[in-house]
Jmol script that loads the backbone (N, CA, C; Angstrom):
load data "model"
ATOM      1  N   UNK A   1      -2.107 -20.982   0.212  1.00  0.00           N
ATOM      2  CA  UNK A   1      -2.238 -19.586  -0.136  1.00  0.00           C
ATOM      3  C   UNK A   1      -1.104 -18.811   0.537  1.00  0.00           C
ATOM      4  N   UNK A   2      -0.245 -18.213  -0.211  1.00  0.00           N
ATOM      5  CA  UNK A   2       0.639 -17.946   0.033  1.00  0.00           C
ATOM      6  C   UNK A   2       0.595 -16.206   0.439  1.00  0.00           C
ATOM      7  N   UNK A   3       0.666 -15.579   1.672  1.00  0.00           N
ATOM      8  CA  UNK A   3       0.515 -14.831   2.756  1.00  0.00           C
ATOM      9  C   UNK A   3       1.662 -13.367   2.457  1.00  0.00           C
ATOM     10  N   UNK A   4       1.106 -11.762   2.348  1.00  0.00           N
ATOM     11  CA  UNK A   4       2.635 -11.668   2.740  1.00  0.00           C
ATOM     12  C   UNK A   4       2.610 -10.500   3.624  1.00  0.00           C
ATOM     13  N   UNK A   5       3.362 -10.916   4.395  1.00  0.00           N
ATOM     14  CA  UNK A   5       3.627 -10.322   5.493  1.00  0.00           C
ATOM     15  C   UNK A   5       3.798  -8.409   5.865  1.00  0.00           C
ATOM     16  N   UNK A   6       3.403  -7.525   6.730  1.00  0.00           N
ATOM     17  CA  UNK A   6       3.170  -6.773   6.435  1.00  0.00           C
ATOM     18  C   UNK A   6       3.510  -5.926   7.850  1.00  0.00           C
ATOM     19  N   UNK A   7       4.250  -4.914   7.940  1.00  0.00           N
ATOM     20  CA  UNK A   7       4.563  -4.622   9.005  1.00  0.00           C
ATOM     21  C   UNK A   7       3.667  -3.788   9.718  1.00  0.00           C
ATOM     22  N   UNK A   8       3.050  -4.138  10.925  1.00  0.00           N
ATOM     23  CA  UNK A   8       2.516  -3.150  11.939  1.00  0.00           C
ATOM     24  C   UNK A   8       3.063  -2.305  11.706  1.00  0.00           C
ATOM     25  N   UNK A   9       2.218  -0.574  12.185  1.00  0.00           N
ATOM     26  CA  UNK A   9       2.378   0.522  12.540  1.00  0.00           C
ATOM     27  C   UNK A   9       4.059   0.727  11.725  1.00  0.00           C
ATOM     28  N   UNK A  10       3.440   0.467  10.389  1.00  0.00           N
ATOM     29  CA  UNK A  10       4.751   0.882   9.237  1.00  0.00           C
ATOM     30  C   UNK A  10       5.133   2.357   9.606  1.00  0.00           C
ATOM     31  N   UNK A  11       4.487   2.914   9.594  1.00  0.00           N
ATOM     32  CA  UNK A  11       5.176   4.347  10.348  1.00  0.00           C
ATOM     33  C   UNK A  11       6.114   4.942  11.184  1.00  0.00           C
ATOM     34  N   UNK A  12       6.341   3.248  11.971  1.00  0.00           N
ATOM     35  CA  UNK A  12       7.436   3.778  13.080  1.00  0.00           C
ATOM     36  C   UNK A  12       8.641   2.624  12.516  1.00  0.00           C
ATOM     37  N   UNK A  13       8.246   2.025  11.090  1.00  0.00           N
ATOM     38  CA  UNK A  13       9.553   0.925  10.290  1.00  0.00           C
ATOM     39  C   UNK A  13      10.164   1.784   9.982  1.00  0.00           C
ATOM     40  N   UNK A  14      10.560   3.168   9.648  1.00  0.00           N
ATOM     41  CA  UNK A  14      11.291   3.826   8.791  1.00  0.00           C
ATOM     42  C   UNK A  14      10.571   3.820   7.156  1.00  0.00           C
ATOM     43  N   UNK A  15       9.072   4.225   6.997  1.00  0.00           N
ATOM     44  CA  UNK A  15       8.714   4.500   5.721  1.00  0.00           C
ATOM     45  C   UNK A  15       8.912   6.112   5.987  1.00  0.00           C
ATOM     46  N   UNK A  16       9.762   6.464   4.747  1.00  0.00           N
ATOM     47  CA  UNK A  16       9.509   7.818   4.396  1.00  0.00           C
ATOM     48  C   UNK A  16       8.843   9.087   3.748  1.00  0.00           C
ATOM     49  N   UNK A  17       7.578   8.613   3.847  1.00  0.00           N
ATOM     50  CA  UNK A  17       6.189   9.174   3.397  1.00  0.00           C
ATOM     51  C   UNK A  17       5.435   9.866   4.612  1.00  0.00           C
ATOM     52  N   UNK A  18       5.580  11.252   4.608  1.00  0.00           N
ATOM     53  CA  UNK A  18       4.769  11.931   5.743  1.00  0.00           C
ATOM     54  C   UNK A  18       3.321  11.532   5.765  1.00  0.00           C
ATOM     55  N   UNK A  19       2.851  11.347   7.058  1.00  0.00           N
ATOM     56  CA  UNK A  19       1.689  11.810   7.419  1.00  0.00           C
ATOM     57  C   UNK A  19       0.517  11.980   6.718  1.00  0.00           C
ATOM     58  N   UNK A  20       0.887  13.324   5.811  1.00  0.00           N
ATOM     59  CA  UNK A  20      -0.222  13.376   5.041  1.00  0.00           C
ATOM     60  C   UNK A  20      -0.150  12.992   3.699  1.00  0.00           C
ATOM     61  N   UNK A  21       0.955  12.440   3.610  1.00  0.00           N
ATOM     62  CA  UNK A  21       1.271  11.084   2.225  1.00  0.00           C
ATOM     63  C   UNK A  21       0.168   9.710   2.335  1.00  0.00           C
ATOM     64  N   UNK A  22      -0.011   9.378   4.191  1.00  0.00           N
ATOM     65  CA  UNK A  22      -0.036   8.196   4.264  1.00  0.00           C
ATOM     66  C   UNK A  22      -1.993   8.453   4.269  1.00  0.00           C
ATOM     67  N   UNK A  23      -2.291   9.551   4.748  1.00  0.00           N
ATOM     68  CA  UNK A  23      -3.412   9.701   5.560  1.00  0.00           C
ATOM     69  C   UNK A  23      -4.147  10.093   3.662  1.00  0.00           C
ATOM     70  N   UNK A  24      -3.406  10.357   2.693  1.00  0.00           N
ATOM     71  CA  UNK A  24      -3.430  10.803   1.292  1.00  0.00           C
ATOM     72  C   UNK A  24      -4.243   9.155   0.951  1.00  0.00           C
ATOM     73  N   UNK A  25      -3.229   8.023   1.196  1.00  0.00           N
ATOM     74  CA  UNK A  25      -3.283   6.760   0.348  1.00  0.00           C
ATOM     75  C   UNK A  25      -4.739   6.662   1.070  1.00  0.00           C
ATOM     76  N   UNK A  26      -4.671   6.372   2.421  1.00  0.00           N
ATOM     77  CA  UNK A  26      -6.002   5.354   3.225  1.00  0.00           C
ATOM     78  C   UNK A  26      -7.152   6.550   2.918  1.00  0.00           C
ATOM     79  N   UNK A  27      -7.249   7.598   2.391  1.00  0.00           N
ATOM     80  CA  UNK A  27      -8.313   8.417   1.570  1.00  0.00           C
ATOM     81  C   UNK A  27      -8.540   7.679   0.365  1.00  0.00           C
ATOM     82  N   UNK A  28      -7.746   7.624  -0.615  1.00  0.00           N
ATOM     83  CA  UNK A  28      -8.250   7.029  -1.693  1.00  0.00           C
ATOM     84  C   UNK A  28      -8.469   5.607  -1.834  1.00  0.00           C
ATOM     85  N   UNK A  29      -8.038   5.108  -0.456  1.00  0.00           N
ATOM     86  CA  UNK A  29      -8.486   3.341   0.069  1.00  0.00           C
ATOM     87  C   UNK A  29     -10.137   3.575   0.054  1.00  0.00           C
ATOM     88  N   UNK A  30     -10.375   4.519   0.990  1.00  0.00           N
ATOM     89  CA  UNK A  30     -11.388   4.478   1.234  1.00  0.00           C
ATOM     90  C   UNK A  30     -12.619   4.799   0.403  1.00  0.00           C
ATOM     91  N   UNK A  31     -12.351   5.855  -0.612  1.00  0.00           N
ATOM     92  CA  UNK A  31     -13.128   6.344  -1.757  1.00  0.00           C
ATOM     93  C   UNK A  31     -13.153   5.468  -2.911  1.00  0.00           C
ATOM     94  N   UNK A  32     -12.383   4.532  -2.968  1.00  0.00           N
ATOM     95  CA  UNK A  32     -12.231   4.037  -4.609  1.00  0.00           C
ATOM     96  C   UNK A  32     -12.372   2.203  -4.692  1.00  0.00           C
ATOM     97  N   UNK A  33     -12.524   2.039  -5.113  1.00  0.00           N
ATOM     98  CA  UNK A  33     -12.032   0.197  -5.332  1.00  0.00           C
ATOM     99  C   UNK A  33     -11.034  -0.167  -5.894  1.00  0.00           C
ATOM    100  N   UNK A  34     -10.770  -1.070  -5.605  1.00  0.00           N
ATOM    101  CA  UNK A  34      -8.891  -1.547  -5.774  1.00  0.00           C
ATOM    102  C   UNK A  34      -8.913  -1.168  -7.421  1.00  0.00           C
ATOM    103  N   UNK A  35      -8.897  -1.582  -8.179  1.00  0.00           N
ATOM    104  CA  UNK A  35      -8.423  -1.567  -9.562  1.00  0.00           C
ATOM    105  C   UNK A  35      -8.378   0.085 -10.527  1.00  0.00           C
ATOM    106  N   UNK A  36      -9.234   1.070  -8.980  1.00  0.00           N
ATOM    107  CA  UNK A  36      -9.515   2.340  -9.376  1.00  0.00           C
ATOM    108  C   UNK A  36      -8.293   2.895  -9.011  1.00  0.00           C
ATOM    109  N   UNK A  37      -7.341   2.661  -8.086  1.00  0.00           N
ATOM    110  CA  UNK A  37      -6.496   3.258  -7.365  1.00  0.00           C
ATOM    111  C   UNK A  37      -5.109   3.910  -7.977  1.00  0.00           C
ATOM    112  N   UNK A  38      -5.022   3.273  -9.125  1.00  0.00           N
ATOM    113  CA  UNK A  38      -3.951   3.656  -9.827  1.00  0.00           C
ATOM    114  C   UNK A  38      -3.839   5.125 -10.108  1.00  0.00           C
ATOM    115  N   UNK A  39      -4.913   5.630 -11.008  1.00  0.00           N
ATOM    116  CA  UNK A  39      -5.340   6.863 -11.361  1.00  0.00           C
ATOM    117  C   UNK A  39      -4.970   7.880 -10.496  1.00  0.00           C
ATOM    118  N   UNK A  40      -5.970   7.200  -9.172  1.00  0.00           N
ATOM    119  CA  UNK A  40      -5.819   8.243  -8.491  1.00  0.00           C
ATOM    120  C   UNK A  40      -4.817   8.388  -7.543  1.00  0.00           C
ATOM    121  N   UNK A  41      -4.329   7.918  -7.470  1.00  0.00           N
ATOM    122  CA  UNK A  41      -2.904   7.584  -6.663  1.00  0.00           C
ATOM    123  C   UNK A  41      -1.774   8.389  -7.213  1.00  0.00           C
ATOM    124  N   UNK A  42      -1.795   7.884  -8.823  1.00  0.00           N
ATOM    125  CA  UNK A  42      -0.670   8.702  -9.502  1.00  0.00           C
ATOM    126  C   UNK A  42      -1.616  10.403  -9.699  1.00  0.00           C
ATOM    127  N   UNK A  43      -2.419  10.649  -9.773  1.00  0.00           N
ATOM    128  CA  UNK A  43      -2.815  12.077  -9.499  1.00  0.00           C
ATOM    129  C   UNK A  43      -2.378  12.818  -8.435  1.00  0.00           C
ATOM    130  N   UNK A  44      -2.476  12.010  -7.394  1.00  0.00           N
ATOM    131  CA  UNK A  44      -1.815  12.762  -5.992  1.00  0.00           C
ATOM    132  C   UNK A  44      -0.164  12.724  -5.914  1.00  0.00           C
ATOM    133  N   UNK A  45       0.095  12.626  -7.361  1.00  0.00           N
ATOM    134  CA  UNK A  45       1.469  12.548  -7.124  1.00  0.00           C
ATOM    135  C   UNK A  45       2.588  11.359  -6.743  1.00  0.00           C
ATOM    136  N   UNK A  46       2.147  10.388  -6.368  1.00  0.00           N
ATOM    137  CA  UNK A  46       2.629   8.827  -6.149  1.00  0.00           C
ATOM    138  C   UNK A  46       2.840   8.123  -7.319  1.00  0.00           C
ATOM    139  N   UNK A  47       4.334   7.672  -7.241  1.00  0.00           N
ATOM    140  CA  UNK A  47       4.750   6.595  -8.293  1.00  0.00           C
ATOM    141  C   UNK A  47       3.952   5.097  -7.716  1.00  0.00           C
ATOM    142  N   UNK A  48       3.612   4.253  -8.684  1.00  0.00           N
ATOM    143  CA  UNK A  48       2.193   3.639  -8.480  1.00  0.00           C
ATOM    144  C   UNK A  48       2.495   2.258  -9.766  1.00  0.00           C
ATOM    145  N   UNK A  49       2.998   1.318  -8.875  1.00  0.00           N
ATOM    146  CA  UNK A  49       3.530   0.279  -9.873  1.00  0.00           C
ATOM    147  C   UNK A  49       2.496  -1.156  -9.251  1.00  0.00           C
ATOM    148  N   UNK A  50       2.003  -1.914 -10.269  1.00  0.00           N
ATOM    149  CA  UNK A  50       1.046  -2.848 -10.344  1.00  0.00           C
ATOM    150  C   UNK A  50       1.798  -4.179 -10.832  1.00  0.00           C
ATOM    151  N   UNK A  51       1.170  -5.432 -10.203  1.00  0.00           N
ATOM    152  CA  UNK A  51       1.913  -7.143 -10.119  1.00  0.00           C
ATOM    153  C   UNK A  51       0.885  -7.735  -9.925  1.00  0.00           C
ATOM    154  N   UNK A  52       1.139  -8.963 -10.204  1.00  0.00           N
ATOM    155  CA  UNK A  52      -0.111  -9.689  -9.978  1.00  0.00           C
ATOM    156  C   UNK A  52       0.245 -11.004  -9.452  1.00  0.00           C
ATOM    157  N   UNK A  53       1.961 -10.915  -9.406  1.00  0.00           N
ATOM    158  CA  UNK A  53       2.882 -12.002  -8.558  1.00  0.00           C
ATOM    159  C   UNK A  53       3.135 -11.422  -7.115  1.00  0.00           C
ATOM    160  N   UNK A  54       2.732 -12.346  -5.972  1.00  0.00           N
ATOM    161  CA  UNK A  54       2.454 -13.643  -6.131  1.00  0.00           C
ATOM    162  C   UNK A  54       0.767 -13.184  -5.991  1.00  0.00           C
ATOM    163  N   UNK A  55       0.328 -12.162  -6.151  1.00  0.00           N
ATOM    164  CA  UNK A  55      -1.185 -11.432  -5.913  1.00  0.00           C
ATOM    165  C   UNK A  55      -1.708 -10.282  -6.584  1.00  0.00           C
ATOM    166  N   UNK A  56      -2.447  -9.939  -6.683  1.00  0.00           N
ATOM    167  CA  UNK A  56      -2.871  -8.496  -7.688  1.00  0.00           C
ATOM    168  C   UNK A  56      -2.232  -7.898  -6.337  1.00  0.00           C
ATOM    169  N   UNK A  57      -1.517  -6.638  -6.408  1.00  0.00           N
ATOM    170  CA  UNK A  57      -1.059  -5.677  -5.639  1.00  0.00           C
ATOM    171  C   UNK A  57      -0.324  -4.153  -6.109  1.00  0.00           C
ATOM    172  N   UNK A  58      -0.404  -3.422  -5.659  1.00  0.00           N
ATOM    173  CA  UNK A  58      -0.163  -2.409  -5.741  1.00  0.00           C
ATOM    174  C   UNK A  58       1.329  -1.698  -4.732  1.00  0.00           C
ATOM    175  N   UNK A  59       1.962  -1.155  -5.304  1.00  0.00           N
ATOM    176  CA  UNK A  59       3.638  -0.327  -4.902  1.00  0.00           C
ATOM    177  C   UNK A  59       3.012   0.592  -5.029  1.00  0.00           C
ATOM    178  N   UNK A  60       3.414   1.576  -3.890  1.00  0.00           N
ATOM    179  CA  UNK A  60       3.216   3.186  -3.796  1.00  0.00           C
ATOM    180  C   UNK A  60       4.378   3.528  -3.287  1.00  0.00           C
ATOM    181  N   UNK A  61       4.641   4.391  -4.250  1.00  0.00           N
ATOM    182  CA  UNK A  61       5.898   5.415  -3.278  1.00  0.00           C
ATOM    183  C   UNK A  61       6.018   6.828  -3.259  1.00  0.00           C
ATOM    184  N   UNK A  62       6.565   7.749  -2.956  1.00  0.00           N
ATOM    185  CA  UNK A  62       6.973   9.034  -3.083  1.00  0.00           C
ATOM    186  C   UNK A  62       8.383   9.290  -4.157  1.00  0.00           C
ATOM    187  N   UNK A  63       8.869  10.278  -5.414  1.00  0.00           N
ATOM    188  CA  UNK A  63      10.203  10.303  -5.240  1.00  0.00           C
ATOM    189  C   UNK A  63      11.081  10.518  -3.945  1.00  0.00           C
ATOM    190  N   UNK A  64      12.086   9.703  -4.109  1.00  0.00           N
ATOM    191  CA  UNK A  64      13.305  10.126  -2.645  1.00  0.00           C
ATOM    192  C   UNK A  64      12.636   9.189  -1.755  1.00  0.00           C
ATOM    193  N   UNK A  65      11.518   8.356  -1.566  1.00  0.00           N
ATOM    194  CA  UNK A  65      11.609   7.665  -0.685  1.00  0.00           C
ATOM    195  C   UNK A  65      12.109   6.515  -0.707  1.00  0.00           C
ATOM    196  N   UNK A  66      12.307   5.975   0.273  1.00  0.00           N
ATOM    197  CA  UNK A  66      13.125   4.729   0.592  1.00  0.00           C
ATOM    198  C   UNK A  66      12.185   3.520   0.512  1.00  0.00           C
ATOM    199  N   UNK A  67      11.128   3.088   0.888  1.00  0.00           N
ATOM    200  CA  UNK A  67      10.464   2.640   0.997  1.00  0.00           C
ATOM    201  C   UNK A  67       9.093   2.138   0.177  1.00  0.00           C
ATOM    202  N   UNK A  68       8.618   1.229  -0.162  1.00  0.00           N
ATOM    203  CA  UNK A  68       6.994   1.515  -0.916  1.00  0.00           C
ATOM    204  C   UNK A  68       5.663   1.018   0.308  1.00  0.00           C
ATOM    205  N   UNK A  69       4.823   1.210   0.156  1.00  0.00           N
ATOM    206  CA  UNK A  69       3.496   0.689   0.776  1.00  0.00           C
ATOM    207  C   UNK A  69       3.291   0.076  -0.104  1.00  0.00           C
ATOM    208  N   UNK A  70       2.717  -1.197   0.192  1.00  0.00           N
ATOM    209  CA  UNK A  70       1.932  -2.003  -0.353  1.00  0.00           C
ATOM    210  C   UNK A  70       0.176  -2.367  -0.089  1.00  0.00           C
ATOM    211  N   UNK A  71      -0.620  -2.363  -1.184  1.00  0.00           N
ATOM    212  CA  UNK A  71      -1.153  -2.478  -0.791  1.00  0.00           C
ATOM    213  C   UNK A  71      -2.355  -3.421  -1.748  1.00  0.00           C
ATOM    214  N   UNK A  72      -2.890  -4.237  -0.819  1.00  0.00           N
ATOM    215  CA  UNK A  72      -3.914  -5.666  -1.584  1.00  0.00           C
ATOM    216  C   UNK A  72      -4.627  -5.891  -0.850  1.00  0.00           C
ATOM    217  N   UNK A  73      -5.438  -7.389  -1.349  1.00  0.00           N
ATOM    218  CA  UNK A  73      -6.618  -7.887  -1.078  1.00  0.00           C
ATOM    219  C   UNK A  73      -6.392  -8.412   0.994  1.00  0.00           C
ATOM    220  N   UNK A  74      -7.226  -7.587   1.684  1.00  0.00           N
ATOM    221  CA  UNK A  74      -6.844  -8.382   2.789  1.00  0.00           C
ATOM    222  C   UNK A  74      -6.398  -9.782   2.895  1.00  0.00           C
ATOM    223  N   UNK A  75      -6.997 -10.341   2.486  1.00  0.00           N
ATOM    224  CA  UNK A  75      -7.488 -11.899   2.718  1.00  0.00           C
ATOM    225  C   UNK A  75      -5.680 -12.550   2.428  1.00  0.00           C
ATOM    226  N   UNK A  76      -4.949 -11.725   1.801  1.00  0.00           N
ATOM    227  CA  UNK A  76      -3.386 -11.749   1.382  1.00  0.00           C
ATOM    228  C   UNK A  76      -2.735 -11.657   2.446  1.00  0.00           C
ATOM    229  N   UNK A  77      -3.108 -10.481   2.967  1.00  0.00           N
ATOM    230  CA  UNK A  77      -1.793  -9.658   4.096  1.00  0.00           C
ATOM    231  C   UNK A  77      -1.890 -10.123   5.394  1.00  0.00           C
ATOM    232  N   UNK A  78      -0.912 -10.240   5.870  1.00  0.00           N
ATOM    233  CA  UNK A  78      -0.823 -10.826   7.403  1.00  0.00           C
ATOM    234  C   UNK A  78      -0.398  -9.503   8.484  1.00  0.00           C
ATOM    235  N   UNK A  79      -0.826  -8.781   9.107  1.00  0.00           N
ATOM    236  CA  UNK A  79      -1.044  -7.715   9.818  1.00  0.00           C
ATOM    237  C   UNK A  79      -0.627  -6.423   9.287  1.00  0.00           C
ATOM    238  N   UNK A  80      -1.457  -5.977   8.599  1.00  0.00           N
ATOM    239  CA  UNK A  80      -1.564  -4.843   7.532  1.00  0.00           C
ATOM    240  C   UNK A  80      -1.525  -3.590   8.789  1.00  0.00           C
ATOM    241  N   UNK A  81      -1.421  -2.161   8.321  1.00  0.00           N
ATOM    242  CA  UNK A  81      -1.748  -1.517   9.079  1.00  0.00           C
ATOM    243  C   UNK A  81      -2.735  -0.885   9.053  1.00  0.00           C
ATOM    244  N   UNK A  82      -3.242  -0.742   8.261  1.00  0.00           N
ATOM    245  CA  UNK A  82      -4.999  -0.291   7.402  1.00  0.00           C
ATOM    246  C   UNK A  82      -5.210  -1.541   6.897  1.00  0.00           C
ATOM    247  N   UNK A  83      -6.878  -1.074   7.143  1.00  0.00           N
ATOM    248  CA  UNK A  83      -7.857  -2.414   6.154  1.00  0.00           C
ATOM    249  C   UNK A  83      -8.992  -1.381   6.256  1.00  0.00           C
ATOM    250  N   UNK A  84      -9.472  -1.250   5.173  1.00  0.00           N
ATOM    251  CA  UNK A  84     -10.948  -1.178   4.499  1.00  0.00           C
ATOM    252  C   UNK A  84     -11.302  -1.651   3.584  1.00  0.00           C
ATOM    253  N   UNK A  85     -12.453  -2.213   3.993  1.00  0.00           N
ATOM    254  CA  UNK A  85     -13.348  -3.233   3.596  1.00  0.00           C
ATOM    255  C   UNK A  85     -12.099  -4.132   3.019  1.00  0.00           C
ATOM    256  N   UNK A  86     -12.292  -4.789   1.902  1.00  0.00           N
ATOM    257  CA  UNK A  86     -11.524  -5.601   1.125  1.00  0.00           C
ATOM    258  C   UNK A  86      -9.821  -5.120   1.041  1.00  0.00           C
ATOM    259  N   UNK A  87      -9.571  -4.014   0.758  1.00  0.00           N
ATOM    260  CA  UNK A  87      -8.406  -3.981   0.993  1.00  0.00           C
ATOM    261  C   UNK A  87      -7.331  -3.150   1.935  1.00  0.00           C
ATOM    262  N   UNK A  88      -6.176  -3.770   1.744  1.00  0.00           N
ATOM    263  CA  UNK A  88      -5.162  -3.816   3.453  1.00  0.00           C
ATOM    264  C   UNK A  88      -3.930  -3.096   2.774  1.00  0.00           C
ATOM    265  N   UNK A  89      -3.348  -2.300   3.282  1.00  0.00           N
ATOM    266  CA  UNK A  89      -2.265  -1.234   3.191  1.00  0.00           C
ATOM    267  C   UNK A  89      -1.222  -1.622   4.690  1.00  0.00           C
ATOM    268  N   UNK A  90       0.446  -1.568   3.961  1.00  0.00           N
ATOM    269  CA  UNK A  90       1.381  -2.184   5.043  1.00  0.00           C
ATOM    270  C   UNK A  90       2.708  -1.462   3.779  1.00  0.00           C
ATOM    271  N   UNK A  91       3.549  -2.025   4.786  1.00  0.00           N
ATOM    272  CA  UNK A  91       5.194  -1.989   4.477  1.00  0.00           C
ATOM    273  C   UNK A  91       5.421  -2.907   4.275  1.00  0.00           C
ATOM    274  N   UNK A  92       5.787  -3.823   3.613  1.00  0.00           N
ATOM    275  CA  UNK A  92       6.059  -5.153   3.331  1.00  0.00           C
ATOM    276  C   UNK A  92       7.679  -5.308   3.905  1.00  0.00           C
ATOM    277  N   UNK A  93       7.923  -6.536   4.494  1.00  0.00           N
ATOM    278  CA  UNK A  93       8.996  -6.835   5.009  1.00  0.00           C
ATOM    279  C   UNK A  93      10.153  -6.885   3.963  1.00  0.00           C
ATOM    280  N   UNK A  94       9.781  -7.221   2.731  1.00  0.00           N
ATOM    281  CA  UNK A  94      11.294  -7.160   1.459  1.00  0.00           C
ATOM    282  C   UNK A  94      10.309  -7.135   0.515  1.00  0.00           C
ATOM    283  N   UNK A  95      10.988  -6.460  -0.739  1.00  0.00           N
ATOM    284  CA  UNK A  95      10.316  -7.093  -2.265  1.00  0.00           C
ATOM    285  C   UNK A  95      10.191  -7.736  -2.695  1.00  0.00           C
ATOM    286  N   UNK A  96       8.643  -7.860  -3.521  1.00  0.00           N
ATOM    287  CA  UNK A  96       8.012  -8.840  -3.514  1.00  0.00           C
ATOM    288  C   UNK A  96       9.108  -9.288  -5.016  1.00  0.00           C
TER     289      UNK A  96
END
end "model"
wireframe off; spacefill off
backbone 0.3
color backbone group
């Protein structure tokens, strides 16, 4: 099972999503179930791109940012920086 890696405390990697961008996503982590997230993700304004290589997962970004969050099934990610319940939110080390 192939793992992907996920950077601790992505916040201090250089993601360029304020605060209340990030504190935005782990809200609708917390309110919704994975396959709901799209919707509401792109409602709050987030470009919001979906794969299912090498895992069902989810790209979030801001325009102008540099960066995406990723975010999937824990049981995937290897030190996420959020987890609720089932799923784990990180910076991924490169594209997938």
């Amino acid at each position: 099972m192939k793992h992907i890696k996920l950077f601790e405390n992505f916040l201090n990697e250089g993601v360029h999503l304020s605060t209340d961008d990030t504190t935005k996503i782990k809200t609708a982590i917390k309110n919704n179930a994975f396959l709901s997230l799209r919707p509401v993700l792109s409602k709050l304004g987030f470009m919001v791109d979906f794969s299912f290589e090498p895992h069902a997962h989810f790209y979030v970004t801001k325009k102008g940012a540099n960066d995406s969050v990723i975010i999937i099934n824990k049981k995937y990610a290897e030190n996420p920086d959020f987890v609720h319940g089932d799923i784990a939110m990180g910076l991924t080390e490169k594209k997938l």
